[in-house]
Residue frames relative to the residue before (quaternion, step in Angstrom):
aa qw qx qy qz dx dy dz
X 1.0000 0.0000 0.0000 0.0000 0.00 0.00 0.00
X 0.5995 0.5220 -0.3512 0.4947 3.61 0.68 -0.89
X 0.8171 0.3143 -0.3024 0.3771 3.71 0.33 -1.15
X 0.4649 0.5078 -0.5189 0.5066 3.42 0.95 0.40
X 0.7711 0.4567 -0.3342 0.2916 3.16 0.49 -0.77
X 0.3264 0.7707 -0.2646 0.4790 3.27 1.64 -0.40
X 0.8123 0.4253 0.0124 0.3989 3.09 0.75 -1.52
X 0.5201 0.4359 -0.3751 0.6315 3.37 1.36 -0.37
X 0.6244 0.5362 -0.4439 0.3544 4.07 0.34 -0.79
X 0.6546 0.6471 -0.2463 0.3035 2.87 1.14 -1.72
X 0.7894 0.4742 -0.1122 0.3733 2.91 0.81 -1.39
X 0.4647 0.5677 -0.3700 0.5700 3.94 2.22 -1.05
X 0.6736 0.5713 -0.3616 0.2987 3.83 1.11 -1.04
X 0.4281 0.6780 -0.2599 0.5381 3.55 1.38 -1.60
X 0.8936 0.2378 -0.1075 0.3653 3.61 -0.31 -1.24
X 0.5160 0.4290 -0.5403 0.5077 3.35 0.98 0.25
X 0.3831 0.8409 -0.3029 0.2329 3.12 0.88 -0.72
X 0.6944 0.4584 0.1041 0.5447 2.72 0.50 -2.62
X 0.7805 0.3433 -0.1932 0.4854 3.93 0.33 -1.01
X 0.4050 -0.7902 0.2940 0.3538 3.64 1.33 -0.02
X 0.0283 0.8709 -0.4781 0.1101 2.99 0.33 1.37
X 0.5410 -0.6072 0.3965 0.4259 3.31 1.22 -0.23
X 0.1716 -0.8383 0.5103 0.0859 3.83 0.04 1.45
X 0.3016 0.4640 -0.5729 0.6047 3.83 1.02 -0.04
X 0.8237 0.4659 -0.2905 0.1418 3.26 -1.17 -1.09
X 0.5610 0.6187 -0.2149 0.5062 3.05 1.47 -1.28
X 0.8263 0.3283 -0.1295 0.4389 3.23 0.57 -2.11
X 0.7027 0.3289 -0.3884 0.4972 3.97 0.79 0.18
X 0.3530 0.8135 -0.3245 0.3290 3.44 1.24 1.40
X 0.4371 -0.6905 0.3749 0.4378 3.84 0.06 1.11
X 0.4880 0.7118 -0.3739 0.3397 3.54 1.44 -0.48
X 0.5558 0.4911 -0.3959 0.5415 3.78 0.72 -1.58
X 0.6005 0.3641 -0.5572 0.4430 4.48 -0.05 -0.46
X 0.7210 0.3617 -0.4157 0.4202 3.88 0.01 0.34
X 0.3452 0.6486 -0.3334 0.5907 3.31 1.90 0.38
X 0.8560 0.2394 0.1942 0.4150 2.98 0.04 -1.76
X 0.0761 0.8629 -0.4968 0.0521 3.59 1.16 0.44
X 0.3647 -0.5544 0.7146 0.2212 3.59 -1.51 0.80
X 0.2490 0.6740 -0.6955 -0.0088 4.47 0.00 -0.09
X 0.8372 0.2958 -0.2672 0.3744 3.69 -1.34 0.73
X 0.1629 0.8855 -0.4325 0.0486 3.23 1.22 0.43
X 0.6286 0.6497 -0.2406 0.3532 3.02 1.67 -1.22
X 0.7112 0.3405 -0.2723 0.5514 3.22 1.74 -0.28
X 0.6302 0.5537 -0.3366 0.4278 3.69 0.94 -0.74
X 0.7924 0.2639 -0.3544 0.4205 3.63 0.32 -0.31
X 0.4533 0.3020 -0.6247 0.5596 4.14 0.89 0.37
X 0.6049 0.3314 -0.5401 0.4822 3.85 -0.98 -1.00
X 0.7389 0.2669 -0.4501 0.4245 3.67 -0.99 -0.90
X 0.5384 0.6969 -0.2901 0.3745 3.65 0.24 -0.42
X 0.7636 0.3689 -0.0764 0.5244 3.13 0.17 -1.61
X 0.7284 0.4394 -0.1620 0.5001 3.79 0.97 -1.20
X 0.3486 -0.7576 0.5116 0.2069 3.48 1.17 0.11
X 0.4620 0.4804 -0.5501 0.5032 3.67 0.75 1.98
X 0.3657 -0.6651 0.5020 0.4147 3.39 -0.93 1.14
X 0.4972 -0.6896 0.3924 0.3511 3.16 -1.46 0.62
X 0.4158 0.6362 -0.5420 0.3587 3.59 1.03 -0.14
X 0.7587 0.4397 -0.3755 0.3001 3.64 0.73 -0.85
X 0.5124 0.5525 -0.3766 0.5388 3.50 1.53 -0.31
X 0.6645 0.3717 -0.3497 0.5458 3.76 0.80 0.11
X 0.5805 0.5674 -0.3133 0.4928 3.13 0.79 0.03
X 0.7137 0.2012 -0.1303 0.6582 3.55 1.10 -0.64
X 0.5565 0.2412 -0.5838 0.5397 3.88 0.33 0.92
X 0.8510 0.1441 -0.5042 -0.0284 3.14 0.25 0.41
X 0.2181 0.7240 -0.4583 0.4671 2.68 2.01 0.76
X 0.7774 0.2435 -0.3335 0.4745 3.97 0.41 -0.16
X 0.8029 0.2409 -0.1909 0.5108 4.01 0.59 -0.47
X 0.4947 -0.4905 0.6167 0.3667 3.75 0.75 -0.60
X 0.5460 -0.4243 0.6188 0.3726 3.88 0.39 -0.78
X 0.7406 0.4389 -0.4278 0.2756 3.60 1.13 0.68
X 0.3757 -0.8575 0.2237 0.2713 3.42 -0.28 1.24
X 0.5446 0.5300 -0.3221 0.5646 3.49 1.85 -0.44
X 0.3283 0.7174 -0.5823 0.1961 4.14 1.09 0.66
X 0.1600 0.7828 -0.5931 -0.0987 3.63 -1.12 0.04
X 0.3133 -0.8546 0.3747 0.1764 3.29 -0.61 0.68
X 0.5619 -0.5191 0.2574 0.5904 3.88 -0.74 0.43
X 0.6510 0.3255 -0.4542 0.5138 4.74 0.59 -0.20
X 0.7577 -0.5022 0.3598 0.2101 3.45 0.27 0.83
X 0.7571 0.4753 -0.3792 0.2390 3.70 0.78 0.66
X 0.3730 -0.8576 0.3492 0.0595 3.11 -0.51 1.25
X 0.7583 0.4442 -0.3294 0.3452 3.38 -1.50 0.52
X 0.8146 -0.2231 0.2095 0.4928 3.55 -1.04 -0.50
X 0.8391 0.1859 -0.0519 0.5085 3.33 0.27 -1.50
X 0.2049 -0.8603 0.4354 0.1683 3.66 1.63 0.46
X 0.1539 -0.8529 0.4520 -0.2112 2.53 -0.04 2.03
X 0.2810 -0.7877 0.4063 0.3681 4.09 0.14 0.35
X 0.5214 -0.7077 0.2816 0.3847 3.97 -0.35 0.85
X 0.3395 0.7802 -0.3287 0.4099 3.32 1.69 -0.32
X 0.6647 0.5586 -0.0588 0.4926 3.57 0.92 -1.81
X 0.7185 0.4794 -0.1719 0.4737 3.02 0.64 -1.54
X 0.7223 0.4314 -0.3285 0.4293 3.18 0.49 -1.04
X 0.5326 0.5409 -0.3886 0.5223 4.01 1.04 -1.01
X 0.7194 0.3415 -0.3447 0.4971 4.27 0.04 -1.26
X 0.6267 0.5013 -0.4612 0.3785 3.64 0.27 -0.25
X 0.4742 0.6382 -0.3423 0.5007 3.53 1.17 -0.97
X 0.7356 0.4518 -0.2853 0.4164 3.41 -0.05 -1.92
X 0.8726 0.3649 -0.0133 0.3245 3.21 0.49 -1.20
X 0.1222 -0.9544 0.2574 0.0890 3.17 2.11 0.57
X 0.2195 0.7035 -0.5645 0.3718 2.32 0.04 2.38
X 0.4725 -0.5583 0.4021 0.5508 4.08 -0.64 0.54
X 0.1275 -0.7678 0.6122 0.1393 3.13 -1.67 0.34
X 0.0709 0.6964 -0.7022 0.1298 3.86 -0.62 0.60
X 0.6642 -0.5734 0.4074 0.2532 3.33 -1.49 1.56
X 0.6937 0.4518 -0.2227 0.5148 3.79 0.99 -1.08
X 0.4659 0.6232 -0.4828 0.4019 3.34 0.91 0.18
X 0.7053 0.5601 -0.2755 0.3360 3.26 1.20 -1.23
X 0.5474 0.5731 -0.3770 0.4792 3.41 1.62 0.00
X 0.5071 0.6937 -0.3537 0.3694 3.48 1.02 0.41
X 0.2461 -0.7408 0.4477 0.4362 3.50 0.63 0.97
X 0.6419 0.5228 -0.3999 0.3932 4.13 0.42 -1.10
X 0.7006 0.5167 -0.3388 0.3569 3.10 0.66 -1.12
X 0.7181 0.4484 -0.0960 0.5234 3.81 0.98 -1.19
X 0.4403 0.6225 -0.3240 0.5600 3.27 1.26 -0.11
X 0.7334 0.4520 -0.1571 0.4829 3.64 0.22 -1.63
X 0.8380 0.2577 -0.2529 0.4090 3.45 0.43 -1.11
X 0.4973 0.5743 -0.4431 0.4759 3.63 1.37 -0.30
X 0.6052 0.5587 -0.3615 0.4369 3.83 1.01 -0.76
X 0.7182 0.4478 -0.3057 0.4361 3.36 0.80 -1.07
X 0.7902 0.3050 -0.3100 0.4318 3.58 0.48 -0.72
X 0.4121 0.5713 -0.5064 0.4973 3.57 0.73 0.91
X 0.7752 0.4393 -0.1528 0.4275 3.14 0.92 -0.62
X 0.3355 0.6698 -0.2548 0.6114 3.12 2.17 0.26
X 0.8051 0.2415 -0.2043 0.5018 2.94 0.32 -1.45
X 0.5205 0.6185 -0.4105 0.4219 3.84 0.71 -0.19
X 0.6614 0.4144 -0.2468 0.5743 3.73 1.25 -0.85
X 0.7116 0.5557 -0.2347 0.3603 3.73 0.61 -0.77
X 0.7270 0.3961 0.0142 0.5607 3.10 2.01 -1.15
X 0.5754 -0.5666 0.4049 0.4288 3.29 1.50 0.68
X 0.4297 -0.6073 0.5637 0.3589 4.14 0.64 -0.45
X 0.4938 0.5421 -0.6061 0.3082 3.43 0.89 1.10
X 0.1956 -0.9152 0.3424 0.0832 3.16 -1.30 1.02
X 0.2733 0.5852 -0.6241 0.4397 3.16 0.95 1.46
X 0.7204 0.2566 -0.3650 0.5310 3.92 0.49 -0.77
X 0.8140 0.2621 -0.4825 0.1896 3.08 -0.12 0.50
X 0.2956 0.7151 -0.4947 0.3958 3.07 1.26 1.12
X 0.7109 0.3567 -0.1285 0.5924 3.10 1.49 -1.37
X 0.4246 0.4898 -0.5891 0.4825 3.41 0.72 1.01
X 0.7254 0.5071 -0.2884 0.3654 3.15 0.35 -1.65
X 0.7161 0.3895 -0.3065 0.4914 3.89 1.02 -0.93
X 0.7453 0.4897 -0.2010 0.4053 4.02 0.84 -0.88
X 0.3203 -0.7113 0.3683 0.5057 3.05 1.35 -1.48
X 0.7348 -0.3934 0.3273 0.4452 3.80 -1.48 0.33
X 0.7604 0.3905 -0.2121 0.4736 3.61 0.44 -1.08
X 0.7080 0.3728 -0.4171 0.4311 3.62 0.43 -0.48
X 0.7084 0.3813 -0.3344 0.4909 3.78 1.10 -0.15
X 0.6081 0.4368 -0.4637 0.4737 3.57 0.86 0.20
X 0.2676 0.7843 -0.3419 0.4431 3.61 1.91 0.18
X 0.7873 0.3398 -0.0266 0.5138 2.87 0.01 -2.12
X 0.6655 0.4286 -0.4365 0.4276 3.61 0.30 -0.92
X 0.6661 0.4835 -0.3348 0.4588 4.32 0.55 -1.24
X 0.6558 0.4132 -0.2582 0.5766 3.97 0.95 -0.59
X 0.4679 -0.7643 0.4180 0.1491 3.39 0.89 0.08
X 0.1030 0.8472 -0.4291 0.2959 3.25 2.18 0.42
X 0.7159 -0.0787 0.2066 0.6623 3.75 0.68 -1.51
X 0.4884 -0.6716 0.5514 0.0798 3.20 -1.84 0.85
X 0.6802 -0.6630 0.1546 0.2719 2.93 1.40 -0.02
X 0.5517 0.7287 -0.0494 0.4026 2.39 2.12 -0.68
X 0.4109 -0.7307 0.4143 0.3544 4.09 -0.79 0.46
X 0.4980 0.6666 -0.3323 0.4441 3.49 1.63 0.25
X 0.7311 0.4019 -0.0936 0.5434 3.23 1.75 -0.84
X 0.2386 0.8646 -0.4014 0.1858 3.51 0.93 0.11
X 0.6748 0.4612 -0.2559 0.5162 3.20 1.06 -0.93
X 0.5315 0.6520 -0.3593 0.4041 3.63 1.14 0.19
X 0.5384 0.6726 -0.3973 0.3160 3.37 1.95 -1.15
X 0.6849 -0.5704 0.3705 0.2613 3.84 -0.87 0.38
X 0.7263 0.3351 0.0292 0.5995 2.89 1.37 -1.38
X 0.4196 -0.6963 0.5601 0.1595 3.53 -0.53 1.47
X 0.7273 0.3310 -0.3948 0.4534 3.66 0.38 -0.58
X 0.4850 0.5598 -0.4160 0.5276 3.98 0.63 0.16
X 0.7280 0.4265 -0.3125 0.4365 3.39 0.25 -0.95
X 0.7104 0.4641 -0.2229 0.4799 3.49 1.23 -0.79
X 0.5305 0.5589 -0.3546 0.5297 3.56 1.13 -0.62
X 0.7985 0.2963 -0.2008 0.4840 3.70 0.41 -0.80
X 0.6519 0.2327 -0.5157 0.5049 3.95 0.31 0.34
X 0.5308 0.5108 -0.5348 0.4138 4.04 0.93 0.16
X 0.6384 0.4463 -0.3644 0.5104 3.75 0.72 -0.68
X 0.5197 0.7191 -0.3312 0.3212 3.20 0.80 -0.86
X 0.7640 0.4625 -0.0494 0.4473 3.09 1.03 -1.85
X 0.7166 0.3382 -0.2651 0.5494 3.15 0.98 -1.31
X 0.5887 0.4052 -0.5871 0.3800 3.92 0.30 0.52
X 0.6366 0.6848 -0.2332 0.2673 3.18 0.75 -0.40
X 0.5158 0.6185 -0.1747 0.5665 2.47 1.87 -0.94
X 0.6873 0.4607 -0.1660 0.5365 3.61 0.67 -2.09
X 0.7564 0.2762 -0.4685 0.3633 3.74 0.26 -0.17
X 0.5101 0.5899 -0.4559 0.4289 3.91 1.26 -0.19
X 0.7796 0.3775 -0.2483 0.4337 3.58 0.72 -0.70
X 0.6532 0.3079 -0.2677 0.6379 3.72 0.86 -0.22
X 0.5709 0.6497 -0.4842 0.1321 4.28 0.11 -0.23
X 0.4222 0.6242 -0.3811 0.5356 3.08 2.05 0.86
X 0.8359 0.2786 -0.2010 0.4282 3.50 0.92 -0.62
X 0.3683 0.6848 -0.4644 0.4239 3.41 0.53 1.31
């Protein structure tokens, strides 16, 4: 029900658009939060919290990887909200010495916690820049510590279009956007 509803806004939003409603207006609307939903707070702001990631940016990347669905899996095998690869999962669970089973990862808490934690990895590993580690989190650690040692990319959000991988480059001005977005519309409730 909700994602239909989603979808009618989306779509009343689109056409005001188009018929000139006035796109300021639209976009500094209580509406865009049915855009841009916060779902799982109960888990996204402790984990983001504890791991030292705002949590807008962990909303920002479920929903740039699931939509906000926790039963998502893609065709390389990662699953859940923050579609995580079971590989990962299985290593942050170690670190963090916790059981681990693949179907766990369909647990929004469960994928939530560890998707928080290794963001925060990559935020320590990467100096707490946060364009590579967007394009860690979407490419992996090694193919961007690749590009960065080959001098492929600098690292930089001026240089993106340098990243190797077209889907990276896109994964990180979409997060890019949609945090931006989530921290204009919620930077009252913090």
């Amino acid at each position: 029900m909700f994602l239909i509803f989603r979808r009618i806004i989306k779509f009343l939003i689109i056409s005001g658009i188009i018929f000139g409603l006035g796109y300021s207006i639209i976009l500094n609307s209580p509406v865009q939060k049915i855009i841009y939903p916060v779902l799982y707070p109960e888990y996204i702001f402790p984990y983001a919290e504890r791991y030292q990631v705002d949590p807008y940016l962990v909303a920002a990347v479920i929903r740039a990887e699931s939509r906000f669905s926790h039963t998502a899996e893609s065709g390389s095998g990662a699953k859940g909200l923050m579609q995580i690869m079971p590989d990962t999962a299985k290593w942050a669970a170690e670190q963090l010495k916790l059981d681990y089973d693949q179907e766990m990862l369909f647990d929004p808490e469960y994928n939530i916690r560890i998707g928080c934690w290794y963001l925060g990895q990559l935020f320590h590993n990467f100096q707490g820049n946060l364009v590579v580690v967007l394009a860690s989190y979407n490419a992996g650690e090694g193919n961007v510590r690749k590009w960065l040692g080959k001098n492929l990319w600098d690292g930089r959000l001026s240089s993106l279009d340098r990243i190797p991988f077209t889907e990276t480059r896109l994964y990180v001005y979409k997060v890019l956007k949609y945090y931006e977005r989530y921290r204009a519309l919620y930077k009252n409730n913090k």
